[in-house]
Backbone as a chain_set.jsonl record, in Angstrom:
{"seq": "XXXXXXXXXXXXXXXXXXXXXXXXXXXXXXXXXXXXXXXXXXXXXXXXXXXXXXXXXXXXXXXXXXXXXXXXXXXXXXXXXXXXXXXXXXXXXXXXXXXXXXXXXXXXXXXXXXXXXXXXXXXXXXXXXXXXXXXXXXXXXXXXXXXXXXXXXXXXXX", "coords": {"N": [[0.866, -1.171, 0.0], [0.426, 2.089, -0.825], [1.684, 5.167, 0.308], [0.728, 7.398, -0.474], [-2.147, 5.976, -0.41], [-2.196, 5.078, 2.021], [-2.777, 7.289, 3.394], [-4.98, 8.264, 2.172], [-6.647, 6.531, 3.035], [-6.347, 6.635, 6.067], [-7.348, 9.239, 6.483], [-10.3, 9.138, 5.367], [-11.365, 7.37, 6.78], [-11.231, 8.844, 9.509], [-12.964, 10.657, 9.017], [-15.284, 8.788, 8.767], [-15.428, 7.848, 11.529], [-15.179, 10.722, 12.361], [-17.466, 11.722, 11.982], [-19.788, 9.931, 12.924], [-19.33, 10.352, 15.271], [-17.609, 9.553, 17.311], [-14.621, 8.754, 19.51], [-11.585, 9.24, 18.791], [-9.682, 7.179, 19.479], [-11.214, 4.942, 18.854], [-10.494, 3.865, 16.003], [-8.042, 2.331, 16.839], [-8.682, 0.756, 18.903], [-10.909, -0.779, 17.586], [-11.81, -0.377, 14.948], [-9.257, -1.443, 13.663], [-9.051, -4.037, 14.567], [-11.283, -5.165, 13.86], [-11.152, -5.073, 10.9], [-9.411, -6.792, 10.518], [-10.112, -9.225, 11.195], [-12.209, -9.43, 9.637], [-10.681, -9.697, 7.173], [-9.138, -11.554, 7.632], [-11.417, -13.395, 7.795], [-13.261, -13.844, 5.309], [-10.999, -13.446, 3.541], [-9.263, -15.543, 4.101], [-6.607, -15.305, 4.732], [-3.578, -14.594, 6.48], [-3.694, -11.815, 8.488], [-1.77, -9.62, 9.277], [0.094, -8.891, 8.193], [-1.216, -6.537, 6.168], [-2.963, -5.334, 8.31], [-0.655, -4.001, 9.605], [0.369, -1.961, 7.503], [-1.558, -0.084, 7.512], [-2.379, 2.583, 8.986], [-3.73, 3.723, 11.475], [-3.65, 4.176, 14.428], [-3.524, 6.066, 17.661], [-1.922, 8.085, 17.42], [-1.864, 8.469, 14.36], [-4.455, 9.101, 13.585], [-6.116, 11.336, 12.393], [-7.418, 14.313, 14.585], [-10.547, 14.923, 15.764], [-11.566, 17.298, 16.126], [-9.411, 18.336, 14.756], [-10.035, 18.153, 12.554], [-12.713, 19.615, 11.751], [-11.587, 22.088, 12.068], [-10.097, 22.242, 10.218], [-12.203, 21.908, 7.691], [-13.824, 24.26, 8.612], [-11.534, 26.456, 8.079], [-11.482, 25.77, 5.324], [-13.814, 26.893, 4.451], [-14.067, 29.172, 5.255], [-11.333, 30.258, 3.75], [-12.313, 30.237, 1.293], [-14.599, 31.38, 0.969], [-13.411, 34.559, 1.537], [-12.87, 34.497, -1.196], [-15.056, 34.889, -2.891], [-18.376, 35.652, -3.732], [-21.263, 35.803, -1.677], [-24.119, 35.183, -0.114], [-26.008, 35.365, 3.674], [-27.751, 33.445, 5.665], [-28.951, 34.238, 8.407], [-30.291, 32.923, 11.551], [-32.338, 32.709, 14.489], [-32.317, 31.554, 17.875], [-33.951, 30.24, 20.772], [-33.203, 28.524, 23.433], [-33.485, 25.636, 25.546], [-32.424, 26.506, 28.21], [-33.164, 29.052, 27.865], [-30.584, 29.824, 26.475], [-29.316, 32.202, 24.388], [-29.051, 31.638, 21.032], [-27.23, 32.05, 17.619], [-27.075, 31.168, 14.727], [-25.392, 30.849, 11.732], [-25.716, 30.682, 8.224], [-24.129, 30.344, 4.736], [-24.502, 31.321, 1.588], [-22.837, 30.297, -1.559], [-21.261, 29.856, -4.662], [-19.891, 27.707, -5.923], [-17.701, 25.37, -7.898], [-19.327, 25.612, -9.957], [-21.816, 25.114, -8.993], [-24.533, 25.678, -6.486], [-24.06, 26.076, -3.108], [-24.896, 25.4, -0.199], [-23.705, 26.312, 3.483], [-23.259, 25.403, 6.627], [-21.9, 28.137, 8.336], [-21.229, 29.126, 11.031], [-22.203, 28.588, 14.542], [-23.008, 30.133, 17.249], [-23.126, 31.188, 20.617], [-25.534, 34.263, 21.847], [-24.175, 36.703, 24.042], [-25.869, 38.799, 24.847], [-28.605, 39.699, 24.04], [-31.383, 38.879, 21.832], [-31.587, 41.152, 19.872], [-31.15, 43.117, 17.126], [-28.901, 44.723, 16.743], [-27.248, 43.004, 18.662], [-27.218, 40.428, 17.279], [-25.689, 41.284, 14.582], [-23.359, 42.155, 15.702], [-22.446, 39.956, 16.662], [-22.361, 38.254, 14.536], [-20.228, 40.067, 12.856], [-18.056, 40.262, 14.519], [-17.151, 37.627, 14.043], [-16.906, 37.658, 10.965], [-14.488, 39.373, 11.014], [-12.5, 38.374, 12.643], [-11.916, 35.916, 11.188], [-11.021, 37.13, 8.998], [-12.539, 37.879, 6.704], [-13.954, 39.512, 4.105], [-16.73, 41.621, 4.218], [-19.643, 42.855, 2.362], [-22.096, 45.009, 2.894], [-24.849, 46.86, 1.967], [-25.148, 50.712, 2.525], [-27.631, 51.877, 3.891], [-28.783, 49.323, 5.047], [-26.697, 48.446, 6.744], [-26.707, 50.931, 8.31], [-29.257, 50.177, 9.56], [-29.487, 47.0, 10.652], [-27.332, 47.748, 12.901], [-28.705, 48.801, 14.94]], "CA": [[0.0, 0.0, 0.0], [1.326, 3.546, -1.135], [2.393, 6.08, 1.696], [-0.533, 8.365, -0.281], [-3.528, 5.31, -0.302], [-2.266, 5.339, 3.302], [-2.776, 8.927, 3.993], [-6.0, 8.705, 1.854], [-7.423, 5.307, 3.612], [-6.676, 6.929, 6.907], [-8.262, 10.198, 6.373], [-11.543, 8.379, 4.98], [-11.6, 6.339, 8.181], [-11.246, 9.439, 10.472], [-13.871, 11.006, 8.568], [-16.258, 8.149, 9.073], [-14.574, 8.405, 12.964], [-16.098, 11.955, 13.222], [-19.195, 11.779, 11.555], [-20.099, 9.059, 13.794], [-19.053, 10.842, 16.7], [-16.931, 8.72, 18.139], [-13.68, 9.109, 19.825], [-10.795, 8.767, 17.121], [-8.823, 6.158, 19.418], [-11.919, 3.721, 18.288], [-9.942, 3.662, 15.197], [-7.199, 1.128, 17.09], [-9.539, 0.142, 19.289], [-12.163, -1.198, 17.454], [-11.938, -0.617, 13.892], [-8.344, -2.759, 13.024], [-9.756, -5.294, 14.682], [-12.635, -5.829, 12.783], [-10.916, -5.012, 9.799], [-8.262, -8.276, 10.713], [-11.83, -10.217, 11.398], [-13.133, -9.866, 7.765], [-9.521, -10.581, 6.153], [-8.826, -13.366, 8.562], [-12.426, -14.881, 7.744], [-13.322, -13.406, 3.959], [-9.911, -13.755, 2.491], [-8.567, -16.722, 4.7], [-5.336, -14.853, 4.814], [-2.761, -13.558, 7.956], [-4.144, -10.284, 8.613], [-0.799, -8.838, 9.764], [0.578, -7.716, 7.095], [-2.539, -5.662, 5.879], [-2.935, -4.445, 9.232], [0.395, -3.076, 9.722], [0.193, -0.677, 6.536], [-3.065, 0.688, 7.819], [-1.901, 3.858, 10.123], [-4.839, 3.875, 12.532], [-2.952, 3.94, 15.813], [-3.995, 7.21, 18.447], [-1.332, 8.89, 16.69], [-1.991, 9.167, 13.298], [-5.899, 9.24, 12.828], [-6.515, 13.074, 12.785], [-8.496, 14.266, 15.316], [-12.252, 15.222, 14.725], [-11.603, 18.797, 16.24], [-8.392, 19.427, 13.866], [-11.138, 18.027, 11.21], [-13.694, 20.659, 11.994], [-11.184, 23.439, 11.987], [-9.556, 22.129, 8.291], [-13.287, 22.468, 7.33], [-14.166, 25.491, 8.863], [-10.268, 27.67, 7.324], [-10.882, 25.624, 3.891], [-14.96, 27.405, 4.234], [-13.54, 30.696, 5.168], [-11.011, 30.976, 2.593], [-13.199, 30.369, -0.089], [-15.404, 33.099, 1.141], [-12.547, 35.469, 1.27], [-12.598, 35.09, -2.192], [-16.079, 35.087, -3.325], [-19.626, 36.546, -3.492], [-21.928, 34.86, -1.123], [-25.073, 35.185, 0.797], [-26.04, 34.968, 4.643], [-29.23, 33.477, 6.394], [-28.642, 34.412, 10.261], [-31.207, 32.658, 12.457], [-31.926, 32.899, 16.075], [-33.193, 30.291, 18.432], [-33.716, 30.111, 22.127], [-32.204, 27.147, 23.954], [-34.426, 25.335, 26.817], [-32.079, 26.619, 28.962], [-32.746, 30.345, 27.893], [-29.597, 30.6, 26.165], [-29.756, 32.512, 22.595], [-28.064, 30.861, 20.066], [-27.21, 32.677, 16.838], [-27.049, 30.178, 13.436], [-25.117, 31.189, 10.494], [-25.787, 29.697, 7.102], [-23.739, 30.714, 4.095], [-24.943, 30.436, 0.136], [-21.826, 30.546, -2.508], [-20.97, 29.317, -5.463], [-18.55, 26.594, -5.969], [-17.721, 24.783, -9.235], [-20.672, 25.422, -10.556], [-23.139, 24.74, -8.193], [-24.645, 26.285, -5.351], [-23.577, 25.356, -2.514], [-25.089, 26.235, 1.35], [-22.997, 25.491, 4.481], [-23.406, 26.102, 8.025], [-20.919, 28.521, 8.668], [-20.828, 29.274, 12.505], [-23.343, 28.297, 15.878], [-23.117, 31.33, 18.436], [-24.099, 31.774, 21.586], [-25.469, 35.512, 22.037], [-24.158, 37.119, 24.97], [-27.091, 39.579, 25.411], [-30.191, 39.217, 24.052], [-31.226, 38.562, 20.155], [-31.8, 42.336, 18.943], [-30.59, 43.138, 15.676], [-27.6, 45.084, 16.999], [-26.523, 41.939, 18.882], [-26.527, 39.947, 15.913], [-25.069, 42.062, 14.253], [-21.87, 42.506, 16.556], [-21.698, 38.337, 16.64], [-21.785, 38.203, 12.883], [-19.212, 41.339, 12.303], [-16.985, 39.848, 14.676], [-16.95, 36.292, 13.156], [-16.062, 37.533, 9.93], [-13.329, 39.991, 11.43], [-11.756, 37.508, 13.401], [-11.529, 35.295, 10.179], [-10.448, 38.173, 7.685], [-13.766, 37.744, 5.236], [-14.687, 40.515, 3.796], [-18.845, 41.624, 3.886], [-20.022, 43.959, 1.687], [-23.272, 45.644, 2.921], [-24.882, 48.938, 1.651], [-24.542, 51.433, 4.215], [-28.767, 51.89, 4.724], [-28.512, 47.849, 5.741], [-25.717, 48.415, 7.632], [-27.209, 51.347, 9.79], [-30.611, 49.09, 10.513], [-28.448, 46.126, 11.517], [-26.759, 48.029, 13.714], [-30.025, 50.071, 15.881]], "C": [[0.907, 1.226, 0.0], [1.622, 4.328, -0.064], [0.758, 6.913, 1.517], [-1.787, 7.75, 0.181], [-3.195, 5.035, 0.7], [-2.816, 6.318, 3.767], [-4.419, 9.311, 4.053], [-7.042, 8.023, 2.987], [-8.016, 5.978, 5.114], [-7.793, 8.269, 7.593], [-9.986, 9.849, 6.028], [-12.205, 7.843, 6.259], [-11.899, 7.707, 9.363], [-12.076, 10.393, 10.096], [-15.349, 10.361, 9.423], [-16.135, 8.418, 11.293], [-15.758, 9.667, 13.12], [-17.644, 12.268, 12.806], [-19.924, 10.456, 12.422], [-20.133, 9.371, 15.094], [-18.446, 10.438, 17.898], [-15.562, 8.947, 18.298], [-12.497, 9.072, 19.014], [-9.894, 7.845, 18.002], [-9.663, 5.058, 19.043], [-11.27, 3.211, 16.9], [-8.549, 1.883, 15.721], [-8.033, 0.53, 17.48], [-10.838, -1.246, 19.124], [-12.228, -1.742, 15.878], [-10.674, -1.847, 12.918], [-8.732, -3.642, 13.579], [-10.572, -6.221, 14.134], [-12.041, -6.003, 11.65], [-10.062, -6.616, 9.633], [-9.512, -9.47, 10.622], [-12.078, -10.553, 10.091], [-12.063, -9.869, 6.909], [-9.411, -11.662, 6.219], [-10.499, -14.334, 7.531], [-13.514, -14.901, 6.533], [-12.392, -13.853, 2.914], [-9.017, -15.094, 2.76], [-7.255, -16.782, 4.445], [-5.237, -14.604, 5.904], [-3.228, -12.418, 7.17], [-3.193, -9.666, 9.167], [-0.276, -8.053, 9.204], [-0.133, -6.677, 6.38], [-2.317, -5.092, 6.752], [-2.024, -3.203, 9.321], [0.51, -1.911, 8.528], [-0.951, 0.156, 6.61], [-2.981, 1.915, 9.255], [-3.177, 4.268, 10.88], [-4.605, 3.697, 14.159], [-3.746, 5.787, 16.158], [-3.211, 8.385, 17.983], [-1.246, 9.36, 15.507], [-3.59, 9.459, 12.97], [-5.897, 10.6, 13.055], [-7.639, 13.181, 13.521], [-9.865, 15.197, 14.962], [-12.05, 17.19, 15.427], [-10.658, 19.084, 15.473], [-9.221, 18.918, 12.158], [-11.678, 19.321, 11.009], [-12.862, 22.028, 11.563], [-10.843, 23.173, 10.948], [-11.219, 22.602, 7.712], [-13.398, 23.488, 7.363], [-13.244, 26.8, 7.9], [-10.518, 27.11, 5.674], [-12.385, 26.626, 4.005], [-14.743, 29.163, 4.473], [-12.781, 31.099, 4.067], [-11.689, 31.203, 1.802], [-13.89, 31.619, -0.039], [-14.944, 34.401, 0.945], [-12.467, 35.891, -0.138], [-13.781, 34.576, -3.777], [-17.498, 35.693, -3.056], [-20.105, 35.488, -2.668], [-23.561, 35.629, -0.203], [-25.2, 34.91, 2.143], [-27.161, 34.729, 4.913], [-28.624, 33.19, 7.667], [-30.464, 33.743, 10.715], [-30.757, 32.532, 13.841], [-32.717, 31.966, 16.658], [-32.989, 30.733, 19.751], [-33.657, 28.371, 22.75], [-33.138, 26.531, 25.172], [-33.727, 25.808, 28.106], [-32.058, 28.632, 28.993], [-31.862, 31.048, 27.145], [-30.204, 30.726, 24.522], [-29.072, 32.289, 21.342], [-28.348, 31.534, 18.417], [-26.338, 31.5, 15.452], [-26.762, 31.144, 12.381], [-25.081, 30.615, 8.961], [-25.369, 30.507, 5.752], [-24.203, 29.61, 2.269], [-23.647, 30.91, -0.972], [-22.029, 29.814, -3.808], [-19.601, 28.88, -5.94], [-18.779, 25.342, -6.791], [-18.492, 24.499, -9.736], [-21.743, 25.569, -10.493], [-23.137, 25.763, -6.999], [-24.788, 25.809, -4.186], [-24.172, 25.984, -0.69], [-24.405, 25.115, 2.213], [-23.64, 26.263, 5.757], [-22.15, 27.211, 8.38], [-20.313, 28.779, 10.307], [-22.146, 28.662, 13.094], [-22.523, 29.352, 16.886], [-23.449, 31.642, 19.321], [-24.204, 33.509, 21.643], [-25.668, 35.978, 23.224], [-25.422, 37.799, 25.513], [-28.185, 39.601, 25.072], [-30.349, 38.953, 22.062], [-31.887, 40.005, 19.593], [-30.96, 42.475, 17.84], [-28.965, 43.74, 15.606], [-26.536, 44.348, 17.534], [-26.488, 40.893, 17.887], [-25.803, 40.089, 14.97], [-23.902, 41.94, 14.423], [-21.254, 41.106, 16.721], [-21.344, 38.523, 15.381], [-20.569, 39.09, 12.787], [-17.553, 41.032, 13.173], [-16.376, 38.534, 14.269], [-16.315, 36.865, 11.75], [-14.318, 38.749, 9.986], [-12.18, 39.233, 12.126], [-11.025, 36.584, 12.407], [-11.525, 36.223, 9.159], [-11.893, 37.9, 6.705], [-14.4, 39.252, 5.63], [-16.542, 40.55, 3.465], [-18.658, 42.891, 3.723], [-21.435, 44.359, 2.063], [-23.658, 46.659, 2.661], [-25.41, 49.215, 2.992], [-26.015, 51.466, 4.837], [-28.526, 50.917, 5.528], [-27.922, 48.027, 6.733], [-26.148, 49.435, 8.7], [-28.492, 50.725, 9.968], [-30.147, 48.261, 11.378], [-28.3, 46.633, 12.602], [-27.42, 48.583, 14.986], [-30.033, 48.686, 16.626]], "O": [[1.923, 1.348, 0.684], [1.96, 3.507, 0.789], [-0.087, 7.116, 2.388], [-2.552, 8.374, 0.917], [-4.09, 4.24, 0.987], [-3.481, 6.113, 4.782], [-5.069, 9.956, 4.875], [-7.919, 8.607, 3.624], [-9.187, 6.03, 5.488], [-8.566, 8.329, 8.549], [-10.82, 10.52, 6.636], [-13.386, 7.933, 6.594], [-12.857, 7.52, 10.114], [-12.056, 11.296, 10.932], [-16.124, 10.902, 10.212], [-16.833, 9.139, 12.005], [-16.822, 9.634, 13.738], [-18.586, 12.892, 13.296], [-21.093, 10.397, 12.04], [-20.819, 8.806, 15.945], [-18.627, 10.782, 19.065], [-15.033, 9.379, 17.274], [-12.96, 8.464, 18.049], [-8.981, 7.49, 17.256], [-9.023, 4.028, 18.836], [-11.54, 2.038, 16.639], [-8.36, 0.833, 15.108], [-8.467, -0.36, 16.749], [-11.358, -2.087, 19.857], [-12.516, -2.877, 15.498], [-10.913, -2.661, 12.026], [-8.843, -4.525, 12.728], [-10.607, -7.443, 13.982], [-12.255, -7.103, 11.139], [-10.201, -7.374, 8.674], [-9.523, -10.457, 9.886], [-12.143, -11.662, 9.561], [-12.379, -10.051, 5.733], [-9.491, -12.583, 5.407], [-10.555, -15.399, 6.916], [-14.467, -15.679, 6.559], [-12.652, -14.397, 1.841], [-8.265, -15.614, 1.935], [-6.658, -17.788, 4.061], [-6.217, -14.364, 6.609], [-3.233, -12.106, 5.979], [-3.709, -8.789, 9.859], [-0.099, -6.855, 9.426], [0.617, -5.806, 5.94], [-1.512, -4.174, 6.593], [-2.281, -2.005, 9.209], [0.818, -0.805, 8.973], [-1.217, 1.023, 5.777], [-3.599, 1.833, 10.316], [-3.524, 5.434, 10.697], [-5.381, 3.122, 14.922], [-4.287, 6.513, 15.323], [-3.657, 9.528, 18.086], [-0.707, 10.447, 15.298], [-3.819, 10.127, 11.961], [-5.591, 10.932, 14.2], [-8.651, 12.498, 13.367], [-10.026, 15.981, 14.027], [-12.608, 18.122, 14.849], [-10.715, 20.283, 15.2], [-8.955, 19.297, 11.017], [-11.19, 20.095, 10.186], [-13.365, 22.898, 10.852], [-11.312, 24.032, 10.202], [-11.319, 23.759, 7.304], [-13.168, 24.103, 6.321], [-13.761, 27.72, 7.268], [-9.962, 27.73, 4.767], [-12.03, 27.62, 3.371], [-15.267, 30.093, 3.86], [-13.167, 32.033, 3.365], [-11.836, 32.365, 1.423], [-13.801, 32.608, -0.768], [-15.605, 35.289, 0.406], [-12.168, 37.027, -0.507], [-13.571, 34.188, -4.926], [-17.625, 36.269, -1.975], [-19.602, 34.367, -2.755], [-23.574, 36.8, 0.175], [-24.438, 33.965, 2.345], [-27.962, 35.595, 4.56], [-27.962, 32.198, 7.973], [-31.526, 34.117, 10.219], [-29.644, 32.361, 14.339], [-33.725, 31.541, 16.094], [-32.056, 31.489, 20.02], [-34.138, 27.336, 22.29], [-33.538, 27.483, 25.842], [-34.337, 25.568, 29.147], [-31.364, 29.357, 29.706], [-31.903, 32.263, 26.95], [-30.938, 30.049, 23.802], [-28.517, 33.252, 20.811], [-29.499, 31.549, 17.98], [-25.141, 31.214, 15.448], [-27.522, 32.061, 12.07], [-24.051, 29.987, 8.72], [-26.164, 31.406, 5.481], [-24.243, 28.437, 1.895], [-23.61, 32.129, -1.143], [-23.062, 29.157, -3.936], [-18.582, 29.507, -6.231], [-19.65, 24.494, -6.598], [-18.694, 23.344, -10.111], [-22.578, 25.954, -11.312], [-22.199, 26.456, -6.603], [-25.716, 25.01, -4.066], [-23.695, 27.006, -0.198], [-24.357, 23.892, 2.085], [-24.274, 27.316, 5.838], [-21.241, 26.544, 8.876], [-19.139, 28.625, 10.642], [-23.056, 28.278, 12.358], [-21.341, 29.137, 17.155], [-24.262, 32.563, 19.244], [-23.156, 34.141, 21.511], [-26.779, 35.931, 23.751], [-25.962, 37.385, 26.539], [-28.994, 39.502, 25.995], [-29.403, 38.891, 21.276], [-32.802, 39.85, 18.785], [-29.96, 41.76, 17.786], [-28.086, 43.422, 14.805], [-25.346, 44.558, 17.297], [-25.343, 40.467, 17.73], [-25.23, 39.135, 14.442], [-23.191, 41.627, 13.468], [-20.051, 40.896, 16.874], [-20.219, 38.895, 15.046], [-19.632, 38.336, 12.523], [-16.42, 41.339, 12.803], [-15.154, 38.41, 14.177], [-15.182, 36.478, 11.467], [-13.392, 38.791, 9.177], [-11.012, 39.616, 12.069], [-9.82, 36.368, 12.538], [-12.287, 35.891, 8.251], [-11.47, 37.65, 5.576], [-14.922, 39.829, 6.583], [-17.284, 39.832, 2.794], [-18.018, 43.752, 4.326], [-22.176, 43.841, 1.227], [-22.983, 47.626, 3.015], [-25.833, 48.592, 3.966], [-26.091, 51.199, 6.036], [-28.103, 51.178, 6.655], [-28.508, 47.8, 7.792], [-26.061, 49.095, 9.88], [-28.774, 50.978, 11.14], [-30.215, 48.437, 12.594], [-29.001, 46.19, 13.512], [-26.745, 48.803, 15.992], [-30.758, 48.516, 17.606]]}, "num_chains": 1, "name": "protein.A"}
């Protein structure tokens, strides 16, 4: 097996890993195991040598939070350097708290494409000026430029 259909295999795996929601040492844990299971008793081969080219130890699976953030900087750049749309929604939480939802519409190779871009808690209450001041610092914090005309921009802001 190649160094890259290593790199790829493992990334695939620590994918499935975080979309599952499960811890990424389940990868040693759990998943070469099985995988040795259905060589051993599919291919009625030693599963050692397979195994061992399969980099799923606690050390190489990437972890599901340095996932999230590769997501998140590859969804920002892009933005940096295109037109896009925002739908901000607001929710209240059973616990009171006010949670501020960002959903971004672009276009990417072709197609149109909506992502979640942030989840927010809002410090003070959900008026338009506190949404506002979450959103404006989210995209300041991550360099993306927003273009609003200036009426917009003083409503927002009241």
């Amino acid at each position: 097996m190649s160094l890259i259909c290593q790199k790829v295999f493992t990334n695939d795996i620590s994918l499935l890993i975080a979309n599952a929601g499960k811890p990424h040492t389940i990868g040693e844990e759990l998943i070469l195991p099985a995988i040795k299971e259905v060589i051993n008793t599919v291919l009625h081969k030693p599963a050692s040598d397979i195994i061992r080219k399969i980099p799923l130890s606690n050390n190489s699976v990437q972890r599901i939070d340095e996932m999230g953030e590769d997501v998140e900087n590859s969804l920002c750049n892009h933005l940096k350097t295109c037109q896009f749309s925002i739908q901000l929604y607001d929710s209240i939480l059973p616990n009171n708290e006010a949670l501020l939802l960002s959903y971004v519409q672009f276009i990417k190779e072709g197609h149109v494409s909506q992502e979640l871009l942030f989840a927010k808690n809002l410090v003070s209450d959900t008026k338009g000026k506190s949404i506002f001041n979450t959103m404006n610092r989210f995209f300041q914090e991550k360099e993306i430029p927003i273009f609003i005309c200036q009426p917009l921009l003083m409503v927002l802001q009241q």
